[in-house]
mmCIF file as Biopython writes it, N, C-alpha, C and O atoms, coordinates in Angstrom:
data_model
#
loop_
_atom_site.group_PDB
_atom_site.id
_atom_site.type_symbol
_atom_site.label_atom_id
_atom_site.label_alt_id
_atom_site.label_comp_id
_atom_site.label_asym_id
_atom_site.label_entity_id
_atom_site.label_seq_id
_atom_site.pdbx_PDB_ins_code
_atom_site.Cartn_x
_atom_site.Cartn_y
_atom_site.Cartn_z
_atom_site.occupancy
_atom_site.B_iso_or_equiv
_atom_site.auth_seq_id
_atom_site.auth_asym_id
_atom_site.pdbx_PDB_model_num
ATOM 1   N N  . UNK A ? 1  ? -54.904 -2.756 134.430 1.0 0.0 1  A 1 
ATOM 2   C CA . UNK A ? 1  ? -55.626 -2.081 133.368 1.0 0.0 1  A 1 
ATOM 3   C C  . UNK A ? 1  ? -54.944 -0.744 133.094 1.0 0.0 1  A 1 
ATOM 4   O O  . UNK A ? 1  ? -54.818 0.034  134.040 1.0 0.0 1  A 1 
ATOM 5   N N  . UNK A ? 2  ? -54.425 -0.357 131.702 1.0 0.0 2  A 1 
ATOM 6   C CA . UNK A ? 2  ? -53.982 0.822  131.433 1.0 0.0 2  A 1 
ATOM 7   C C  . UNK A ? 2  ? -54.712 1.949  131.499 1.0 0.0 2  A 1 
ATOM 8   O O  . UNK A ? 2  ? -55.814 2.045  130.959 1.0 0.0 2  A 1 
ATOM 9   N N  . UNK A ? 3  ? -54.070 3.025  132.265 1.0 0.0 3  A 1 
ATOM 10  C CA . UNK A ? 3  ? -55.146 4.394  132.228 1.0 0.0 3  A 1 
ATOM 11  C C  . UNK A ? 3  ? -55.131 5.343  131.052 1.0 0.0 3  A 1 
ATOM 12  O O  . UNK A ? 3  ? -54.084 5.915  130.749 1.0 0.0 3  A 1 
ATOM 13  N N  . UNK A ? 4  ? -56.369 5.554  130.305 1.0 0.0 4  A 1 
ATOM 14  C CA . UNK A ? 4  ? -56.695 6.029  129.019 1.0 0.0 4  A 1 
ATOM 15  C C  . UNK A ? 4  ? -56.361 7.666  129.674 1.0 0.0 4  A 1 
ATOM 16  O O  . UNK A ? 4  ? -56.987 8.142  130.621 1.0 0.0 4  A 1 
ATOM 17  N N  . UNK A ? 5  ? -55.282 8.345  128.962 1.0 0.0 5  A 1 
ATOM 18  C CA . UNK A ? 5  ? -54.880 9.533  129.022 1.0 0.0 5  A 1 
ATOM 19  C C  . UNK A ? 5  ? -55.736 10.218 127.361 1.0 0.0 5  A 1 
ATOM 20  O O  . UNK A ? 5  ? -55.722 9.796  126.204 1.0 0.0 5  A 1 
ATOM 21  N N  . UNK A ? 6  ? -56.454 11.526 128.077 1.0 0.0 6  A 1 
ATOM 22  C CA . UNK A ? 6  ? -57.157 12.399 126.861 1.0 0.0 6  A 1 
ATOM 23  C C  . UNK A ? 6  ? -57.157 13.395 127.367 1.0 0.0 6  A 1 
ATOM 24  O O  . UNK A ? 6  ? -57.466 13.719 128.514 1.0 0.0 6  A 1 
ATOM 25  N N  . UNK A ? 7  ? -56.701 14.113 126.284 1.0 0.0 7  A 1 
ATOM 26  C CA . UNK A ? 7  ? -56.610 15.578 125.944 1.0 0.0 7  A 1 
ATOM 27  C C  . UNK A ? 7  ? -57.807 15.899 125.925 1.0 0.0 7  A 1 
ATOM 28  O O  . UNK A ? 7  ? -58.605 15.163 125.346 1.0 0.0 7  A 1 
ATOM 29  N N  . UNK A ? 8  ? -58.273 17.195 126.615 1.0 0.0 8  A 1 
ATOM 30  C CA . UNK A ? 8  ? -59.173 17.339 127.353 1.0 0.0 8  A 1 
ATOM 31  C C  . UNK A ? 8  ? -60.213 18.584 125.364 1.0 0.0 8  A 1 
ATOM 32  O O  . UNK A ? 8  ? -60.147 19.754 124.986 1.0 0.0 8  A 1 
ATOM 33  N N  . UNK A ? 9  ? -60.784 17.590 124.949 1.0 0.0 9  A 1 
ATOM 34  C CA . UNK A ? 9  ? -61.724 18.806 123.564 1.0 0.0 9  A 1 
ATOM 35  C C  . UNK A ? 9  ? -60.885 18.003 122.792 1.0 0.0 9  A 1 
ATOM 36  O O  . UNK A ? 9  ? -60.262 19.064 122.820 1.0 0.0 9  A 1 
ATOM 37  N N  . UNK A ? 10 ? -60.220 17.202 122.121 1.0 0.0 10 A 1 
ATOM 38  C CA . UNK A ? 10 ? -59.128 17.441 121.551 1.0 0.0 10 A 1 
ATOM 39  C C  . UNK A ? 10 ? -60.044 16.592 120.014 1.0 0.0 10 A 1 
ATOM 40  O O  . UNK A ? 10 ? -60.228 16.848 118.824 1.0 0.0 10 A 1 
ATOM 41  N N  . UNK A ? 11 ? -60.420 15.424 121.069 1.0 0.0 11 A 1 
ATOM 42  C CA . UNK A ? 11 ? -61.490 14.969 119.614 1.0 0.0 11 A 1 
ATOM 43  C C  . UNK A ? 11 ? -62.787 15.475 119.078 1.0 0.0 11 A 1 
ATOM 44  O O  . UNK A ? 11 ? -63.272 15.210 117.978 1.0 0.0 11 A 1 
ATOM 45  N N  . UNK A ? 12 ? -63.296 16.265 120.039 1.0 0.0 12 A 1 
ATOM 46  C CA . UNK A ? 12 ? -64.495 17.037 119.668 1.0 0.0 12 A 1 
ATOM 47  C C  . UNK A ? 12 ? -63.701 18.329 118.842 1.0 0.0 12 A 1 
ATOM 48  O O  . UNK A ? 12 ? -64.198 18.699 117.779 1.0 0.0 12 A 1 
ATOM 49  N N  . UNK A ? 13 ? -62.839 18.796 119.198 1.0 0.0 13 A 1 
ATOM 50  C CA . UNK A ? 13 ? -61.940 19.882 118.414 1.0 0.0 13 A 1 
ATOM 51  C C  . UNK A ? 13 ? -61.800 19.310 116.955 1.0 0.0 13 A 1 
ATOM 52  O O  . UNK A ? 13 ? -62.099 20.077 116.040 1.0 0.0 13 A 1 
ATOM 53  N N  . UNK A ? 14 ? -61.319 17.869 116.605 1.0 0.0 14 A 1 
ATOM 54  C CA . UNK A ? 14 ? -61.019 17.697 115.699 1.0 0.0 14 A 1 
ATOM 55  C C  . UNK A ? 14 ? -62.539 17.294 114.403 1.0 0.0 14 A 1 
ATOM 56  O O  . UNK A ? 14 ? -62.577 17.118 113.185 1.0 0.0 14 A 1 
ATOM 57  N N  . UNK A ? 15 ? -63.462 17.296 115.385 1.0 0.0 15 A 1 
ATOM 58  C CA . UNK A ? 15 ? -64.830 16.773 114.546 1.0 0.0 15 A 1 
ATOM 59  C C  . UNK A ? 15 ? -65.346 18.263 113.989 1.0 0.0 15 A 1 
ATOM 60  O O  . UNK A ? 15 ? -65.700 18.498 112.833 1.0 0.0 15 A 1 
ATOM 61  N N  . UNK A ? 16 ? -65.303 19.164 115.047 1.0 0.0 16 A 1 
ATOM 62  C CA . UNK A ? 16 ? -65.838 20.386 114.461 1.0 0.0 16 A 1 
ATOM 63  C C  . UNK A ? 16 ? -64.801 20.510 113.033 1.0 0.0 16 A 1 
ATOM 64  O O  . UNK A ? 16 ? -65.241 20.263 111.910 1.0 0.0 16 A 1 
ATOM 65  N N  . UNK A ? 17 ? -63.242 20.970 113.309 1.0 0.0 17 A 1 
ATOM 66  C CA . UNK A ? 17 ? -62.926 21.206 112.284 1.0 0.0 17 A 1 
ATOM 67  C C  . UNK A ? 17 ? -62.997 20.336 111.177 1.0 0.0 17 A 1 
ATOM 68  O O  . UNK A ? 17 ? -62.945 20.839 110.055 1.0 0.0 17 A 1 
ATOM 69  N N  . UNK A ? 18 ? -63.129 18.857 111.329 1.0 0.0 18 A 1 
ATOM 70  C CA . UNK A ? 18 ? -63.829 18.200 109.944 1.0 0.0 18 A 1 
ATOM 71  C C  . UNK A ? 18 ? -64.886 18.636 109.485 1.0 0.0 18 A 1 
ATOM 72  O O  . UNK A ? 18 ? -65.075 18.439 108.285 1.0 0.0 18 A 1 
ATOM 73  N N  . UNK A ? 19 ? -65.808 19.285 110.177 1.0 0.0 19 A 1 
ATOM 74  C CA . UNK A ? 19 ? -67.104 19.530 110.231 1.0 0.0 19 A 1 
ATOM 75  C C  . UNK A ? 19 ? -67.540 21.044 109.318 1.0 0.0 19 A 1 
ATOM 76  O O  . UNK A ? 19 ? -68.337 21.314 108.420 1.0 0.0 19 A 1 
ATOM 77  N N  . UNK A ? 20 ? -66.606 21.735 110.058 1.0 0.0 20 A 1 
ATOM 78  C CA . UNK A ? 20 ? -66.162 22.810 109.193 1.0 0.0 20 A 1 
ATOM 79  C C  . UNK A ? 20 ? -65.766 23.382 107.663 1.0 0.0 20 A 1 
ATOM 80  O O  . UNK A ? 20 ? -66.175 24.343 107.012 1.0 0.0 20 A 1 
ATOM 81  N N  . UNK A ? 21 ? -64.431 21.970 107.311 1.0 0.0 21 A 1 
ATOM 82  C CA . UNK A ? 21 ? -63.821 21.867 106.158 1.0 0.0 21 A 1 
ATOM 83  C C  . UNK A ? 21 ? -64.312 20.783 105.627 1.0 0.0 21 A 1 
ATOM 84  O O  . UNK A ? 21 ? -63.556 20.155 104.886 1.0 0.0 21 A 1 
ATOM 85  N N  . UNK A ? 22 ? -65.571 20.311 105.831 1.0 0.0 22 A 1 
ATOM 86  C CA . UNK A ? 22 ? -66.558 19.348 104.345 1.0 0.0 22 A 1 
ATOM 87  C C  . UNK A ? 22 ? -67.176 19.839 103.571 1.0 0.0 22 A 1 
ATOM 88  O O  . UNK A ? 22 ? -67.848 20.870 103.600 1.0 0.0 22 A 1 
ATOM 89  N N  . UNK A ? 23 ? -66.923 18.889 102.568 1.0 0.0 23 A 1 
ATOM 90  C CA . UNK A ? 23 ? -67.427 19.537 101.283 1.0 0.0 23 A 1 
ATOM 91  C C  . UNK A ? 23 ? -68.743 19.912 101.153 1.0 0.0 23 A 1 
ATOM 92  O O  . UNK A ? 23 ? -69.154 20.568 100.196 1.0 0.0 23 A 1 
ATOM 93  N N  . UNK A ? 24 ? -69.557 19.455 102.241 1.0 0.0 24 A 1 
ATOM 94  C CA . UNK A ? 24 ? -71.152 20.069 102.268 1.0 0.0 24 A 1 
ATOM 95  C C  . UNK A ? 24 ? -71.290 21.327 102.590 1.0 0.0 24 A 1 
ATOM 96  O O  . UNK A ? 24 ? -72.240 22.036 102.259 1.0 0.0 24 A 1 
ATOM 97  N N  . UNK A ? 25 ? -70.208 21.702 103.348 1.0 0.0 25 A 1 
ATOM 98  C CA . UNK A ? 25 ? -70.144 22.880 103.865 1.0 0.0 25 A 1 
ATOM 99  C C  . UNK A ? 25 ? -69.541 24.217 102.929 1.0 0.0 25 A 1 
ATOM 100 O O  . UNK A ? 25 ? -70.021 25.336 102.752 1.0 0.0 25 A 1 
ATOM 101 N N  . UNK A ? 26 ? -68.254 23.569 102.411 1.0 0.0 26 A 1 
ATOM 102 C CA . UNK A ? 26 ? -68.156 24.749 101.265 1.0 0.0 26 A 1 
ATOM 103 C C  . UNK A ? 26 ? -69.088 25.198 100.570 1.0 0.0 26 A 1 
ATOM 104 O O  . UNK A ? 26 ? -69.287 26.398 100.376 1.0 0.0 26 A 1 
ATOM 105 N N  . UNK A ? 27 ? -69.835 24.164 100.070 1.0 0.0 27 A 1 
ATOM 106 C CA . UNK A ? 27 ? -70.867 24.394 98.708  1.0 0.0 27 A 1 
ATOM 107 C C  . UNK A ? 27 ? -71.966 24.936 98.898  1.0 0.0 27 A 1 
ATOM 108 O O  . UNK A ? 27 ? -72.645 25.545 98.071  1.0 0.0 27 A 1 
ATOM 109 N N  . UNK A ? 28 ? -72.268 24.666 100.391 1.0 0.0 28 A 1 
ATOM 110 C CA . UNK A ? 28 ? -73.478 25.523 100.806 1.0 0.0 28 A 1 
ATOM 111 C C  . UNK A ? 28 ? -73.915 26.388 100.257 1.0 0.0 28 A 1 
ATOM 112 O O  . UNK A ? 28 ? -73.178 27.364 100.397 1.0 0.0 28 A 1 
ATOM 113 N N  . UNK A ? 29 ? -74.977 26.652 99.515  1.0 0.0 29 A 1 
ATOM 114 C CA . UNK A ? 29 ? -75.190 28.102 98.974  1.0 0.0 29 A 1 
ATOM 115 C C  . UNK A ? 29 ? -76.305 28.878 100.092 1.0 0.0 29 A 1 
ATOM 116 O O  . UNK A ? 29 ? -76.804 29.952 99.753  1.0 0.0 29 A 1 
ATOM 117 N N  . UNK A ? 30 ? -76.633 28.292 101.361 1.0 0.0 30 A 1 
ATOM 118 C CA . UNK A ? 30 ? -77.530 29.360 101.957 1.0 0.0 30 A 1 
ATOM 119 C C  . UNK A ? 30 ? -76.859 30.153 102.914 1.0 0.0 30 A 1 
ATOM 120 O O  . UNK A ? 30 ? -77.465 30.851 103.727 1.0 0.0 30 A 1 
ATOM 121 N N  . UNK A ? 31 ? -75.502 30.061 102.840 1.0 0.0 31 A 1 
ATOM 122 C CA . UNK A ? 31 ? -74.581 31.537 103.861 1.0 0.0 31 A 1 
ATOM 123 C C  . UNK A ? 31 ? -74.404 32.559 103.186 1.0 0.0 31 A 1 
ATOM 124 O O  . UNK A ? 31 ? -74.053 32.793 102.029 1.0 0.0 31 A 1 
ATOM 125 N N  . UNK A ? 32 ? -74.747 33.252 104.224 1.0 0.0 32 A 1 
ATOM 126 C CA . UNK A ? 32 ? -74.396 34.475 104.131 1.0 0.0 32 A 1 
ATOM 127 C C  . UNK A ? 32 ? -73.249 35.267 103.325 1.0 0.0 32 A 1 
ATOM 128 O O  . UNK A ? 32 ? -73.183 34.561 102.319 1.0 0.0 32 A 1 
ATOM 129 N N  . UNK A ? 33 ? -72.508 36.072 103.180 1.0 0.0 33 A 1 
ATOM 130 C CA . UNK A ? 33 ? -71.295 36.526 103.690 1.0 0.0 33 A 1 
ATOM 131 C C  . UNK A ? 33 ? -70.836 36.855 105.515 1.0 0.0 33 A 1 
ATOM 132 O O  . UNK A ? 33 ? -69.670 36.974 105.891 1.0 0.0 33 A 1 
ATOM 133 N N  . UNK A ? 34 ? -71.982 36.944 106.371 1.0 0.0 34 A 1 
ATOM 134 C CA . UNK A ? 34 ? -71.286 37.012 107.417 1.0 0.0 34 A 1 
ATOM 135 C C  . UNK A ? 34 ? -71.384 35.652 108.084 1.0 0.0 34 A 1 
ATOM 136 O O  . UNK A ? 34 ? -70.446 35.566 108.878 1.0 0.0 34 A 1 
ATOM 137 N N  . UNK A ? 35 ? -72.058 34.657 108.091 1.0 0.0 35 A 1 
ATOM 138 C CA . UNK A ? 35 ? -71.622 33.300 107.928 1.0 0.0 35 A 1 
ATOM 139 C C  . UNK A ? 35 ? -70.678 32.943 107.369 1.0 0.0 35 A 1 
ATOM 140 O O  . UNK A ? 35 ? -69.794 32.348 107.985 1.0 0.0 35 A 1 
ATOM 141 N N  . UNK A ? 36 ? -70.604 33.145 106.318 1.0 0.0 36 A 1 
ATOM 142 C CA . UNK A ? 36 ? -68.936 32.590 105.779 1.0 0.0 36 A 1 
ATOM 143 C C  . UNK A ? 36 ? -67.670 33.131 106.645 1.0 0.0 36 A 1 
ATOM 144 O O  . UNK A ? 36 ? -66.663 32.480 106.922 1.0 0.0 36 A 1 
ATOM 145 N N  . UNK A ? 37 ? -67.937 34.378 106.982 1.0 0.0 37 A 1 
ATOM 146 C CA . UNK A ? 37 ? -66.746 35.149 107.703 1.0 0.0 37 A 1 
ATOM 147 C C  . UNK A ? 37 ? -66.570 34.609 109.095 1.0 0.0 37 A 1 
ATOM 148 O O  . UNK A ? 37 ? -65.400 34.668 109.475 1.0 0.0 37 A 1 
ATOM 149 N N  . UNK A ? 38 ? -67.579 34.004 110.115 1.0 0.0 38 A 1 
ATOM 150 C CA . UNK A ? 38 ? -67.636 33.566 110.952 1.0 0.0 38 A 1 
ATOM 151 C C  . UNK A ? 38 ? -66.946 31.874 111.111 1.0 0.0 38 A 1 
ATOM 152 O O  . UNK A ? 38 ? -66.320 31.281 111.989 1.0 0.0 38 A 1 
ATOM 153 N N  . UNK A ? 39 ? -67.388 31.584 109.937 1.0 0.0 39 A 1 
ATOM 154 C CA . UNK A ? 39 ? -66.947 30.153 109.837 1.0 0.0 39 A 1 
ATOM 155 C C  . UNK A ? 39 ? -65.596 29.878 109.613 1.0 0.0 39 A 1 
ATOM 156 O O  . UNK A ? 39 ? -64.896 28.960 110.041 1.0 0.0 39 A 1 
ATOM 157 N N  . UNK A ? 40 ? -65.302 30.958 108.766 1.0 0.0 40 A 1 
ATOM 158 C CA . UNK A ? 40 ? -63.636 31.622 108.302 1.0 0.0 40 A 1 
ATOM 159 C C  . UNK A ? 40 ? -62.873 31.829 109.881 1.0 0.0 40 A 1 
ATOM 160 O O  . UNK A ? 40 ? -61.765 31.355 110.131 1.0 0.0 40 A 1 
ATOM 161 N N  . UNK A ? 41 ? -63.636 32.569 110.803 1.0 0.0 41 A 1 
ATOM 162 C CA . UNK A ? 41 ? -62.906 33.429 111.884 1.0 0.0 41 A 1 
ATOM 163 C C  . UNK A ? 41 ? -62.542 31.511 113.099 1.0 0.0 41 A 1 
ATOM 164 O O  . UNK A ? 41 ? -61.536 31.124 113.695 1.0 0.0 41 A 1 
ATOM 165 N N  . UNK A ? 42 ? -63.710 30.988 112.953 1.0 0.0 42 A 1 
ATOM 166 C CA . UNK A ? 42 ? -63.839 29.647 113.955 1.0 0.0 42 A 1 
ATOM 167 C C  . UNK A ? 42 ? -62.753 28.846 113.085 1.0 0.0 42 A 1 
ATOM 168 O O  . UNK A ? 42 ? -61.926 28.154 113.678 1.0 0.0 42 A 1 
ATOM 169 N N  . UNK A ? 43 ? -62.749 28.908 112.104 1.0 0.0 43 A 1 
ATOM 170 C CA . UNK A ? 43 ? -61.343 27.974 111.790 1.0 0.0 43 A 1 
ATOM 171 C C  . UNK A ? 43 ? -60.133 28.081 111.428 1.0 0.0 43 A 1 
ATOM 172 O O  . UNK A ? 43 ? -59.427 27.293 110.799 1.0 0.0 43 A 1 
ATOM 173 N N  . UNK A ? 44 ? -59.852 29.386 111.974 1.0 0.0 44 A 1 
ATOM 174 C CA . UNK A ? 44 ? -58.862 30.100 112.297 1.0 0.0 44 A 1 
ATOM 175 C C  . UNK A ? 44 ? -58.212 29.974 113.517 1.0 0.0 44 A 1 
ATOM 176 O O  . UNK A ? 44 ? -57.097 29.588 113.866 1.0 0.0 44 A 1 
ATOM 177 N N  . UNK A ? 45 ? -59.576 30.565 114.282 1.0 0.0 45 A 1 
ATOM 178 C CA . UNK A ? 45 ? -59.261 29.831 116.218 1.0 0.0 45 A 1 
ATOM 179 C C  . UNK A ? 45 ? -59.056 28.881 116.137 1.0 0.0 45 A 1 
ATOM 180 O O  . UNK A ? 45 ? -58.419 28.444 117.094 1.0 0.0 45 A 1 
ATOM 181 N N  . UNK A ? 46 ? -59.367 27.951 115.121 1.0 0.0 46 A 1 
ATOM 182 C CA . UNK A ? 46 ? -59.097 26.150 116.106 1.0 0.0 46 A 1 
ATOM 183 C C  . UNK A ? 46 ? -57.739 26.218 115.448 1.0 0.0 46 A 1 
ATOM 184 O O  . UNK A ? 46 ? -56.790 25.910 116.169 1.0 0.0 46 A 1 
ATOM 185 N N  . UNK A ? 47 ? -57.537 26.497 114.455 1.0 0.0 47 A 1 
ATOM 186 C CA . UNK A ? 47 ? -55.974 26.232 113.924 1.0 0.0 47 A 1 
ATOM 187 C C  . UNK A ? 47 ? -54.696 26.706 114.857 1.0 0.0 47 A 1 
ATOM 188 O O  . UNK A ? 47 ? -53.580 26.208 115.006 1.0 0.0 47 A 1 
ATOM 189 N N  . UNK A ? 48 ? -55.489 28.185 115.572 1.0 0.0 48 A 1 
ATOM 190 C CA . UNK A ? 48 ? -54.242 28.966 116.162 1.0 0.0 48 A 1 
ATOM 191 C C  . UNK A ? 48 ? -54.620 28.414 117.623 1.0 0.0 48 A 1 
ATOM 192 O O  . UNK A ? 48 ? -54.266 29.212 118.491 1.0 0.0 48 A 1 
ATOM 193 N N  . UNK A ? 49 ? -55.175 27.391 118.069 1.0 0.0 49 A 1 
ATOM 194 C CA . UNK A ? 49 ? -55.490 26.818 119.634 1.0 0.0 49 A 1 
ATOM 195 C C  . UNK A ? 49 ? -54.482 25.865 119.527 1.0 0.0 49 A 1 
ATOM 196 O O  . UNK A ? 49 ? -54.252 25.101 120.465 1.0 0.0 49 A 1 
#
């Protein structure tokens, strides 16, 4: 039986940032500006991780 090698966040990493950059999420109209900036700053970190 082959041993399943995983990167340890790597798919939960990749759900947030889908999660992040959907279109439900842009359009949102109940953020803030410091919500937006936060959401801005978290998908920044995942890009530069």
């Amino acid at each position: 039986m082959p041993e399943r090698i995983h990167r340890k966040g790597s798919s939960n990493e990749a759900y947030i940032i889908k999660r992040l950059k959907a279109k439900e999420m842009r359009n949102f109209s109940g953020f803030t500006e410091d919500d937006e900036e936060f959401i801005k700053s978290l998908l920044r970190a995942f890009e530069m991780a």
